[in-house]
MITOR-990014 format. One record per residue (C-alpha): x, y, z. Coordinates in pm, whole numbers. Layout:
@X=X, Y=Y, Z=Z
...
This chain:
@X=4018, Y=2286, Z=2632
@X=3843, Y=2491, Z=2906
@X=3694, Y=2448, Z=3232
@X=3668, Y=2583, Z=3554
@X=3627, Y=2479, Z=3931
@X=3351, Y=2236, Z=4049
@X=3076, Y=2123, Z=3877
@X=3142, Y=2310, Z=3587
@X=3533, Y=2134, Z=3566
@X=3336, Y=1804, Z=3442
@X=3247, Y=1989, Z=3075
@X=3469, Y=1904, Z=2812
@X=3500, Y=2235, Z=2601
@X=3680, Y=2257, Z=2280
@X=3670, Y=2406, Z=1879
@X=3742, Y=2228, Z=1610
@X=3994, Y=2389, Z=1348
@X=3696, Y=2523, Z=1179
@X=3518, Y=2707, Z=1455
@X=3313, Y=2429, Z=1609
@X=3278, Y=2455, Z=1956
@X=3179, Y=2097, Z=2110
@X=3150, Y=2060, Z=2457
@X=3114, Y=1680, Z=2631
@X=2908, Y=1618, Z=2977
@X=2923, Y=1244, Z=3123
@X=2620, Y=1147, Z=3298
@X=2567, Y=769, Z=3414
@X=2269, Y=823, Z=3565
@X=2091, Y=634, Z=3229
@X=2204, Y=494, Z=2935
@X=2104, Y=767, Z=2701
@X=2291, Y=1030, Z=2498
@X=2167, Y=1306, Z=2440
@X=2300, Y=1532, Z=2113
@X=2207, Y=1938, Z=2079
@X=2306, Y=2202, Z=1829
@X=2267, Y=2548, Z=1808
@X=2300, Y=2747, Z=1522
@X=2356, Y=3098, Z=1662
@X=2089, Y=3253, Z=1460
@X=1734, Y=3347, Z=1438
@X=1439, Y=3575, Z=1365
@X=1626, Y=3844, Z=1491
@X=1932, Y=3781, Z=1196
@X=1617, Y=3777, Z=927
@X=1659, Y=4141, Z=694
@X=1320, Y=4303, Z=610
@X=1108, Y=4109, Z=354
@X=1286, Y=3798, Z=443
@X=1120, Y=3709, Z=733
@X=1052, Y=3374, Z=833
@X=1357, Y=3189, Z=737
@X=1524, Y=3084, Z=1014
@X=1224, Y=2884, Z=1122
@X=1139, Y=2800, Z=777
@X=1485, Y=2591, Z=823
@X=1366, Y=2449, Z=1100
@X=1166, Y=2192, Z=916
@X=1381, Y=2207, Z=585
@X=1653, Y=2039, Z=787
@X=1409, Y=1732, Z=813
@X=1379, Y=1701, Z=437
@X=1693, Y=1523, Z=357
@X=2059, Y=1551, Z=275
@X=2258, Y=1375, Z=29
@X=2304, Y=1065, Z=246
@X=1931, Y=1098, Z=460
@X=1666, Y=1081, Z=262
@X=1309, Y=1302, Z=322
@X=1175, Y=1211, Z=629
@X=1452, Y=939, Z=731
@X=1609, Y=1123, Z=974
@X=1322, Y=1099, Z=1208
@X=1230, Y=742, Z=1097
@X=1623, Y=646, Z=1145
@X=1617, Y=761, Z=1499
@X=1294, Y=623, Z=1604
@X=1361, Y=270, Z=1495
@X=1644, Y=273, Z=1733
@X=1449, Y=401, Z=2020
@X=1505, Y=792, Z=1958
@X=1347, Y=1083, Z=1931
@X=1410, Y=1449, Z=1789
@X=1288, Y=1764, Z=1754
@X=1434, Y=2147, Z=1713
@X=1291, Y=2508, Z=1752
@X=1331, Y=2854, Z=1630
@X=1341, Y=3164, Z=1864
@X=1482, Y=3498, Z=1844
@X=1825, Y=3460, Z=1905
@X=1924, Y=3085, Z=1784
@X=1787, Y=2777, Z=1637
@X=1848, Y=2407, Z=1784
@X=1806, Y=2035, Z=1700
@X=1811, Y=1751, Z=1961
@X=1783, Y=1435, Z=1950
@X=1802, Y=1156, Z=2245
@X=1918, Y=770, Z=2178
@X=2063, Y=503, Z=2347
@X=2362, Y=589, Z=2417
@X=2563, Y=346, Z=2178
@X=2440, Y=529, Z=1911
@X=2510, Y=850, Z=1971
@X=2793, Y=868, Z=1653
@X=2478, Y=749, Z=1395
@X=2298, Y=1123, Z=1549
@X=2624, Y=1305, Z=1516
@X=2665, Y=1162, Z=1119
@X=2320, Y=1238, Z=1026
@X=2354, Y=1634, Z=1208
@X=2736, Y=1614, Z=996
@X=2555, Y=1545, Z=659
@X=2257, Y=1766, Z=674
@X=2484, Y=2102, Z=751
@X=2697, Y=1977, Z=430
@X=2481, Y=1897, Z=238
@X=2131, Y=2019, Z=303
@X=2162, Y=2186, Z=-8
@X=2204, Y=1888, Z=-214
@X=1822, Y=1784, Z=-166
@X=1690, Y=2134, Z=-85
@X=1441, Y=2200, Z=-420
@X=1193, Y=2381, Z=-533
@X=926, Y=2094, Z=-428
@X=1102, Y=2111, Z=-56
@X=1036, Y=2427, Z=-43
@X=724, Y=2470, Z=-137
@X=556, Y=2177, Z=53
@X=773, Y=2323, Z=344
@X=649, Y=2701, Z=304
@X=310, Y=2492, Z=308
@X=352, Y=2324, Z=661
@X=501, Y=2694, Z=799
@X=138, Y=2835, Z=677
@X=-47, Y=2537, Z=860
@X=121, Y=2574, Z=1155
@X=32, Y=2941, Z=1176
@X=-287, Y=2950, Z=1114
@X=-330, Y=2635, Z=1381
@X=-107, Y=2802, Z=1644
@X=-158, Y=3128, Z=1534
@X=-480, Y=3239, Z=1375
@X=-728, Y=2967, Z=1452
@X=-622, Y=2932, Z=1820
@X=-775, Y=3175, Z=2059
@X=-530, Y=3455, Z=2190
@X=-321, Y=3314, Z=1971
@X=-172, Y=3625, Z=1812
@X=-68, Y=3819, Z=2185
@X=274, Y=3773, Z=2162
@X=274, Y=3890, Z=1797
@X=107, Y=4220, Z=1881
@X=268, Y=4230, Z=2268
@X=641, Y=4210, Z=2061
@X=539, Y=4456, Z=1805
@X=432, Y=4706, Z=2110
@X=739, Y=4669, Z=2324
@X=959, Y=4692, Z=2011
@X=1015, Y=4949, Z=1766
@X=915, Y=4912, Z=1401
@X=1276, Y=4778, Z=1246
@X=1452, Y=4629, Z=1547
@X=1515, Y=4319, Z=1539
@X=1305, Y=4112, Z=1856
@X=973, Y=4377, Z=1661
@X=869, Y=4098, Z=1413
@X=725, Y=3699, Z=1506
@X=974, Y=3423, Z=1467
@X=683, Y=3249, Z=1233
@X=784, Y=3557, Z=998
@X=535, Y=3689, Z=728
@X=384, Y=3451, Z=507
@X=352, Y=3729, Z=264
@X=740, Y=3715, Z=250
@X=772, Y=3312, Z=268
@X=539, Y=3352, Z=-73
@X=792, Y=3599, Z=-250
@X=1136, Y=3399, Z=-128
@X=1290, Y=3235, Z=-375
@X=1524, Y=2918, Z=-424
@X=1800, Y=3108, Z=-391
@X=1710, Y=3319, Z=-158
@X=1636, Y=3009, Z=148
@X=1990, Y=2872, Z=-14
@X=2154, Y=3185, Z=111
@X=2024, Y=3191, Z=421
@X=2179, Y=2859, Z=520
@X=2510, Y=2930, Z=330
@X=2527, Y=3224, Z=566
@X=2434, Y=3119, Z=880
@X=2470, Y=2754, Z=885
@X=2833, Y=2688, Z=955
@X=3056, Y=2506, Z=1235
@X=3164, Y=2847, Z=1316
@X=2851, Y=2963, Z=1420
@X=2751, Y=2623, Z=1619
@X=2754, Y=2488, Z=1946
@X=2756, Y=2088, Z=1975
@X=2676, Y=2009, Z=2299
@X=2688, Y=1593, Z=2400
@X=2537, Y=1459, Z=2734
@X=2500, Y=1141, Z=2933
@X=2638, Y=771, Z=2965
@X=2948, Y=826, Z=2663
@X=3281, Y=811, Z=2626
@X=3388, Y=1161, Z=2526
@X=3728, Y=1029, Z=2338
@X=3503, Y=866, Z=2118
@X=3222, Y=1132, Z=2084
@X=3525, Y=1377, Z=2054
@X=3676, Y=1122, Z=1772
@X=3319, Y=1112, Z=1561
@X=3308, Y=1489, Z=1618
@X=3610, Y=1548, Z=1449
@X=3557, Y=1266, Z=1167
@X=3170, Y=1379, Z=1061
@X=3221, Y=1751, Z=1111
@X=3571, Y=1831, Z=1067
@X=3562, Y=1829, Z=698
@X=3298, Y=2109, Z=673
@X=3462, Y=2447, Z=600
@X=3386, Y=2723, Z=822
@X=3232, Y=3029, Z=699
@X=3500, Y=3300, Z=664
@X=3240, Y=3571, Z=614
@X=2980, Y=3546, Z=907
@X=2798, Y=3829, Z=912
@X=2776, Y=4001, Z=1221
@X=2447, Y=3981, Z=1437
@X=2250, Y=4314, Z=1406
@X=2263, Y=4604, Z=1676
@X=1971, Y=4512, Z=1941
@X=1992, Y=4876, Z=2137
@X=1689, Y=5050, Z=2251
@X=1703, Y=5384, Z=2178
@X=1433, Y=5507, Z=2388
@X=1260, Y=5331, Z=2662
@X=928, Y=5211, Z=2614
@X=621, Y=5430, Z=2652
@X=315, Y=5334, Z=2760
@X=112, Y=5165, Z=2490
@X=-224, Y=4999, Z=2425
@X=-408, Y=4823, Z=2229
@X=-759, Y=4630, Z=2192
@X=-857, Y=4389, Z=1970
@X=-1223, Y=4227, Z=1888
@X=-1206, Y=3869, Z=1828
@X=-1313, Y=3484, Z=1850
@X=-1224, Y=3475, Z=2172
@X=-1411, Y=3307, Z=2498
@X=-1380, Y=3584, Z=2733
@X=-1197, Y=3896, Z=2785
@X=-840, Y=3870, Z=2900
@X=-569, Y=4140, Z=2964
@X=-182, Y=4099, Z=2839
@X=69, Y=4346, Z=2984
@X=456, Y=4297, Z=2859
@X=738, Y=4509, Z=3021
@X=1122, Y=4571, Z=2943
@X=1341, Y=4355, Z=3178
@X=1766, Y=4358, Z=3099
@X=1904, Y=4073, Z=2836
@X=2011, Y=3747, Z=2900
@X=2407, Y=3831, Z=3093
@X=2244, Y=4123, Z=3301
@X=2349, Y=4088, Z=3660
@X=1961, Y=4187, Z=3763
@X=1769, Y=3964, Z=3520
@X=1804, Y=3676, Z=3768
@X=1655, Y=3928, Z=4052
@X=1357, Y=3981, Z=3793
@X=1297, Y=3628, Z=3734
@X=1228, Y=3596, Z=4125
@X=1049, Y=3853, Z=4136
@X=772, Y=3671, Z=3849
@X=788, Y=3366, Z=4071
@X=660, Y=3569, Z=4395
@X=391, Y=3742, Z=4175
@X=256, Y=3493, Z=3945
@X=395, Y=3111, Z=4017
@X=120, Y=2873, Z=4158
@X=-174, Y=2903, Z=4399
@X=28, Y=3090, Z=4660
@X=167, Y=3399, Z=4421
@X=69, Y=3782, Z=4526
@X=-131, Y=3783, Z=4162
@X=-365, Y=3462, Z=4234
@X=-413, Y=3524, Z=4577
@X=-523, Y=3869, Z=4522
@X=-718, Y=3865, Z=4162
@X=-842, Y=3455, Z=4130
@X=-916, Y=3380, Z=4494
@X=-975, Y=3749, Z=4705
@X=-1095, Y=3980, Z=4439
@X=-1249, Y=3753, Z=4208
@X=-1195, Y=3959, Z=3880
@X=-971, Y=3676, Z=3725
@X=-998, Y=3328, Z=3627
@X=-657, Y=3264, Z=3584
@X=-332, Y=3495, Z=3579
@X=40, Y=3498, Z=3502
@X=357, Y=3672, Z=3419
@X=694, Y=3503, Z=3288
@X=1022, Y=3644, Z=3147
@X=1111, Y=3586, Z=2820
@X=1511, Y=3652, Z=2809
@X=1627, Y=3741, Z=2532
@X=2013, Y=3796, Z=2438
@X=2074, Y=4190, Z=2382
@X=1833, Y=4502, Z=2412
@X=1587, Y=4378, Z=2673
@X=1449, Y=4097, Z=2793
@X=1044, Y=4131, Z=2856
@X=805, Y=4020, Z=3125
@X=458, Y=3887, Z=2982
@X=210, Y=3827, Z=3140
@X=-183, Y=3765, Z=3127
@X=-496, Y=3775, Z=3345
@X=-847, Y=3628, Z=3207
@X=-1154, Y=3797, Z=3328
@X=-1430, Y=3632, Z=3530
@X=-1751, Y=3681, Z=3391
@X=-1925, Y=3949, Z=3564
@X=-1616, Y=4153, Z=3645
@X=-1508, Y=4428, Z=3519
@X=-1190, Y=4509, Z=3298
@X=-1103, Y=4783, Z=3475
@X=-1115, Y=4611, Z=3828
@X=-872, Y=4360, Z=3681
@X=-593, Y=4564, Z=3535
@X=-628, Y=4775, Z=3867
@X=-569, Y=4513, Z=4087
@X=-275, Y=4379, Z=3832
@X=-124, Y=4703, Z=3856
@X=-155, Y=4680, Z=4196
@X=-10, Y=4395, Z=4327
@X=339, Y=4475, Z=4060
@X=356, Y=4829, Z=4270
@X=325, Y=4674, Z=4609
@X=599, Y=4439, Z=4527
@X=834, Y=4734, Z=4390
@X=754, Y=4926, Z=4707
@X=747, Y=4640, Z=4978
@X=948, Y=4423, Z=4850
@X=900, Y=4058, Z=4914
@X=906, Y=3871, Z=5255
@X=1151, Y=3615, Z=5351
@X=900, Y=3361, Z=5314
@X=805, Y=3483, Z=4996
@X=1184, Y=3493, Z=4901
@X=1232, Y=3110, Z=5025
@X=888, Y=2975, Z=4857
@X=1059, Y=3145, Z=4471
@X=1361, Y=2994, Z=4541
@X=1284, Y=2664, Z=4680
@X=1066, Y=2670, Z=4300
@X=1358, Y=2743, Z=4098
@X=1623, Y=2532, Z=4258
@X=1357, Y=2256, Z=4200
@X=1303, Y=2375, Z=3796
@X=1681, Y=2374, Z=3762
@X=1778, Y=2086, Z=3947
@X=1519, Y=1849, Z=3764
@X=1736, Y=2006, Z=3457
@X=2066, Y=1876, Z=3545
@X=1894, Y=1554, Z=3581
@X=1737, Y=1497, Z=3247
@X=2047, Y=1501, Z=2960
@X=1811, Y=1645, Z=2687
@X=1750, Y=1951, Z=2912
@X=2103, Y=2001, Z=3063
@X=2259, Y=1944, Z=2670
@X=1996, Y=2255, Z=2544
@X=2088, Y=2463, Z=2888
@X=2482, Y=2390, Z=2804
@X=2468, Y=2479, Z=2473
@X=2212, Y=2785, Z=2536
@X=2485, Y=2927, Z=2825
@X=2756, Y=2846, Z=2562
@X=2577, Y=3033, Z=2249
@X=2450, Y=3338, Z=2407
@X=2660, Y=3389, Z=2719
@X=2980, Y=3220, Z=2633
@X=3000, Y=3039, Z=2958
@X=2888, Y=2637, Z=2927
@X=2945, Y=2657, Z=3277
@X=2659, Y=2863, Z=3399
@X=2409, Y=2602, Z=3314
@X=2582, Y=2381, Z=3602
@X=2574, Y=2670, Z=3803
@X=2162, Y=2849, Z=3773
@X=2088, Y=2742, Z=4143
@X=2396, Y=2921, Z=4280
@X=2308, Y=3208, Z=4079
@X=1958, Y=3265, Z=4216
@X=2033, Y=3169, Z=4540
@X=2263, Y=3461, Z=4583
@X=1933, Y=3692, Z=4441
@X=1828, Y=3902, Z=4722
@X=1510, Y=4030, Z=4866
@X=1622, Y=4390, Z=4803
@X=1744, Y=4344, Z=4417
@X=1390, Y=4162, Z=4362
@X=1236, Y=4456, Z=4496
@X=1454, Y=4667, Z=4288
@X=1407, Y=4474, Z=3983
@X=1010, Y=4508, Z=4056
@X=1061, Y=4863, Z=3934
@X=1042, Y=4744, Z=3600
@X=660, Y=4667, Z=3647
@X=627, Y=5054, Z=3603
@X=288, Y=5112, Z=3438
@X=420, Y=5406, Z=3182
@X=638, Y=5169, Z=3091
@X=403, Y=4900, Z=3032
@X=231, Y=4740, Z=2700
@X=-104, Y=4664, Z=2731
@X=-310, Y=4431, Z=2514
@X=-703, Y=4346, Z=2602
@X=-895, Y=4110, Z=2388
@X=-1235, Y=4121, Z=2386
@X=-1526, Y=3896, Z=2221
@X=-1665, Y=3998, Z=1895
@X=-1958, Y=3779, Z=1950
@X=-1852, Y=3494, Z=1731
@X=-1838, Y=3137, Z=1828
@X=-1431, Y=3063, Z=1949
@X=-1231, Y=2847, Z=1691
């Protein structure tokens, strides 16, 4: 067992004899628990013509084990007064659920039986119908839904052709088409093992007993002695100044930018993440000020940091034009306002406004046990340190003005991607 001083001493951390790390937080606050796991991988642990499959599993983990039938594990949980859900990113894939609190050992058997035995009622019919809903939701979330494809194009741009973060979590449907039976089976015999999981447990429980269930559900599953290792995320070269336009059923014309930021661990990512607050968060930001309410040339603008866990983290951001501006007055004044702050820095109030933001984002966290169970078990997965979720507002708190203005270097535009969409004339879907 681990844990270290303050806040951070109430997690219960321990592995299981075959790798699974479980890690206990009592909250009183409500009588809820709430139950995450991640599975350390994702689209980035896909090889090439097998992308896809880590979300693919995503919803094939809602089609029933030997003990759950297809579709009961959502229908179990809901006539208790649950709920569930998971997602698929780059780096990991998790499923949560959140019940009262004396049932918290029926979530733990049902997450038990699906990782040993998923394969029991994963079939050629599963597959297929699920392969199905994975083509749905892209062309819903993806295809039919303006701008919908951005951060498809904005990852290809900012990542070379074969690394890992270059292709979509949705994957290619032209390789969910040629995957076979076997293939999807492999994928979860590699990857889907209590040695590659983090089982995080929050709220009103009594951790002997969650510990007790832990070990009675999921110590029986064998660990995976072979693991594969995750794949080499360096950047070779920094990225070059790149653009793109595309023509399509779109309202109005909009400009995306993405930049390189350091991974998830970095000392200066924090630094970064303040630095997208004071440019693009609410009415008051340097961006909306300037392009929305002075200039006029935008109808709405942002930029956010997607962290990622090795090679580099990006900033994305986006900026819709206002009819009768021009494109070029836009990405100007974008440009702009990301060189002032790398020159100026920020002001104190500035500095105080970000902050104030973020300790209020991560302090509504540690109050809700569905979010601080994902932030535990994210801090646990890809920084090793369960801890740091307890500890975000210390961590940006101790940001200063001169590292944001520092980190604002990154907003360099020859190191920028730059996506425009423009109208091909066609009504919007």
């Amino acid at each position: 067992m681990t844990a270290s001083g303050g806040p951070a001493a109430q997690l219960r951390d321990q592995r299981l004899a075959n790798g699974l790390r479980l890690i206990t937080y009592v909250d009183r606050t409500t009588p809820v628990a709430a139950v995450n796991i991640w599975y350390h991988v994702g689209s980035k642990d896909e090889r090439p013509g097998r992308t896809g499959f880590a979300h693919l599993f995503e919803h094939l983990m809602f089609q029933g084990s030997e003990n759950v039938t297809k579709a009961e594990h959502l229908s179990l949980l809901e006539s208790i007064g649950g709920s569930a859900n998971a997602t698929t990113w780059l780096d990991r894939t998790n499923y949560f659920a959140v019940v009262p609190a004396e049932w918290v050992e029926l979530v733990l058997w049902m997450e038990a039986d699906r990782l040993r035995t998923l394969l029991v009622g994963l079939d050629q019919e599963n597959l297929d119908n699920q392969r199905d809903v994975v083509k749905n939701e892209k062309r819903s979330s993806y295809d039919n839904q303006p701008y919908g494809g951005a951060y498809i194009e904005l990852f290809a741009m900012a990542f070379p052709k074969g690394h890992p973060y270059h292709h979509p979590t949705i994957g290619s449907m032209e390789d969910l088409d040629a995957a076979s039976l076997h293939d999807v089976r492999e994928f979860f015999s590699t990857w889907y093992a209590p040695n590659n999981a983090v089982l995080t447990v929050v709220g009103d429980i009594d951790e002997d007993a969650v510990h007790a269930a832990v070990e009675r559900w999921f110590g029986p599953i064998a660990a995976n002695p072979a693991l594969p290792a995750h794949p080499d995320l360096e950047l070779k070269a920094p990225l070059v100044a790149t653009r793109r336009t595309i023509r399509d059923r779109v309202p109005d014309p909009r400009l995306h930018v993405a930049f390189r930021l350091p991974p998830i661990g970095d000392p200066s990512l924090p630094a970064a993440e303040v630095a997208c607050q004071i440019l693009a968060s609410g009415r008051g930001s340097r961006l909306h000020r300037r392009l929305v309410r002075e200039e006029q040339v935008a109808q709405d603008v942002s930029l956010d940091v997607l962290a990622f866990a090795g090679g580099a983290s990006l900033a994305v951001g986006a900026a819709t034009l206002r009819p009768g501006a021009s494109p070029e007055q836009l990405e100007r004044c974008y440009g702009e306002e990301l060189a002032r702050l790398a020159a100026e820095g920020p002001t104190a109030v500035e500095m105080e406004r970000a902050l104030a933001l973020i300790e209020s984002e991560e302090m509504a966290k540690l109050g809700d046990p569905e979010e601080l169970a994902d932030e535990i078990g994210g801090c646990a997965t890809l920084l090793n340190d369960p801890g740091r979720a307890l500890r975000e507002v210390e961590v940006y708190r101790a940001v200063t003005a001169e590292e944001v203005r520092e980190a604002a270097k990154a907003f360099d535009p020859a190191r920028r991607a730059t996506l425009w969409y423009e109208p091909d004339g066609a009504p919007s879907a």
